[in-house]
N, C-alpha and C positions, 0 to 999 in steps of 0.2 A: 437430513432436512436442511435446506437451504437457512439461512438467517434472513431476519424480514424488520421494518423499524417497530420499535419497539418492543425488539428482544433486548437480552445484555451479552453483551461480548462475553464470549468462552473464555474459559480460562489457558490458557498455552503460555510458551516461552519461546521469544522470538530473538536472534543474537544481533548485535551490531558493534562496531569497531569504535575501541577507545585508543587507550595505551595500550589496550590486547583486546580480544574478543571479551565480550562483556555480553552476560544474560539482561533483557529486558522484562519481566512478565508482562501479560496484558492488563493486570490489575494494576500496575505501575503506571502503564503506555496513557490506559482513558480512566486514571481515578480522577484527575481535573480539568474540569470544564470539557469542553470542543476540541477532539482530536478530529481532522481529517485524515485519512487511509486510502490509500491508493494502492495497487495492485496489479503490475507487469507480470507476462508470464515468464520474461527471463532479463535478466541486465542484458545490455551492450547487444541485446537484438534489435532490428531495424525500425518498428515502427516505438518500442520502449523509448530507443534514445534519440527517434530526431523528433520526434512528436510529443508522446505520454509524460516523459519526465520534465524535459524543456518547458512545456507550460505551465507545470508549478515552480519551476524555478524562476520564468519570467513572470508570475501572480503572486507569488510565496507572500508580497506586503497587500497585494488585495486581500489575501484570504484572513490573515491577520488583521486588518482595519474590520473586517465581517465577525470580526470574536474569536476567530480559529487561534486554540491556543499553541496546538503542535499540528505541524504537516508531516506526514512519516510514509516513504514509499518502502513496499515490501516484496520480495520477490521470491521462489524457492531457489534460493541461489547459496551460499554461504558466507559469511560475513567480511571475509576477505576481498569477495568480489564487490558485493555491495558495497565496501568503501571505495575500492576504486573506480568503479563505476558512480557514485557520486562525486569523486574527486575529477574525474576526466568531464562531468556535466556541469561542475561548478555551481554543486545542491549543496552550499552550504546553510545549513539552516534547517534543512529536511533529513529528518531522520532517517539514514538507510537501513532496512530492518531485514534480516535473514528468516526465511522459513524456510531452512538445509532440509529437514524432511517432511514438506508439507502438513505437518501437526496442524498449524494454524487455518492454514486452508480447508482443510475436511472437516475440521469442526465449526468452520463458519457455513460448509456446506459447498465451495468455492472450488474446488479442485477443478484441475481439469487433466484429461490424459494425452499428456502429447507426446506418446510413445512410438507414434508413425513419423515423428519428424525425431527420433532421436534425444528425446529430453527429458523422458519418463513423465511423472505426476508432478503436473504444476500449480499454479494459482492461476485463475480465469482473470480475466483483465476485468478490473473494477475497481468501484471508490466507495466509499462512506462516511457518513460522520457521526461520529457517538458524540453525546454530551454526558459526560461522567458515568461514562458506560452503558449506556443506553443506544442505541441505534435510531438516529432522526431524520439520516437520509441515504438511500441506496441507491448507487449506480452499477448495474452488473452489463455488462455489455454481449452483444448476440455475437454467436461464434463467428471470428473473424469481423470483426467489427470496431472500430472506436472513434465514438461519438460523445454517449451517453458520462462517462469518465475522463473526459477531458475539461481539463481545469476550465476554461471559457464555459463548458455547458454549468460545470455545477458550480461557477459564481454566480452564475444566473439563478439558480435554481435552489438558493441558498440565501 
């Protein structure tokens, strides 16, 4: 079952790059305030890195003046990639979050199967934002599509 506003974020364990790989829980991610979440189906793919991510990196201080406490992009990628792929985008500031085996996706309801194109089970491209783990606003985008989850629609919409 898909997640919908006014669920609460599942419980999982998403990894991201410190001094070493470093577990995050999601009881950690949205226990305060307003996290934004955003959701590429892969790093360093074409429409992820010249469009999807670029917009929160050039909004990161819009989202923030709106209350947004943490911006965090997540991918089923693994944590190694996700830093470099923040570091080659210059997302300082944005959390890059691993979902190595889509745990977090299928329990938000999210997956998607992109096993015709060579990439197995991924995360559907989308966004949301919890406030203290609550879900207040969803953007899930239609196959092949992004609109609905780019940073310009959902400061508007926020």
């Amino acid at each position: 079952m898909t997640i919908k506003i006014g669920d609460h974020i599942p419980s999982a364990t998403l990894n991201l790059m410190a001094e070493s790989v470093q577990s995050m829980s999601t009881e950690d991610l949205f226990a305060d305030g307003k996290v934004l979440l955003f959701s590429v189906p892969g790093a360093f793919t074409p429409t992820c890195s010249t469009r999807h991510l670029p917009g929160f990196v050039d909004h990161l201080a819009d989202f923030k003046a709106k209350g947004i406490g943490k911006v965090a992009c997540m991918a089923v990628n693994d944590a190694f990639v996700m830093s470099a792929w923040g570091k080659s985008q210059n997302a300082d500031g944005i959390l890059m979050l691993a979902d190595g085996n889509a745990e977090f996706a299928k329990k938000l309801g999210l997956e998607l199967d992109a096993s015709k194109f060579g990439m197995g089970v991924r995360a559907q491209r989308f966004a949301l934002v919890a406030d203290k783990g609550v879900v207040t606003h969803l953007f899930v985008e239609a196959p092949g599509e992004f609109k609905v989850s780019a940073a310009d629609h959902i400061l508007a919409a926020i």
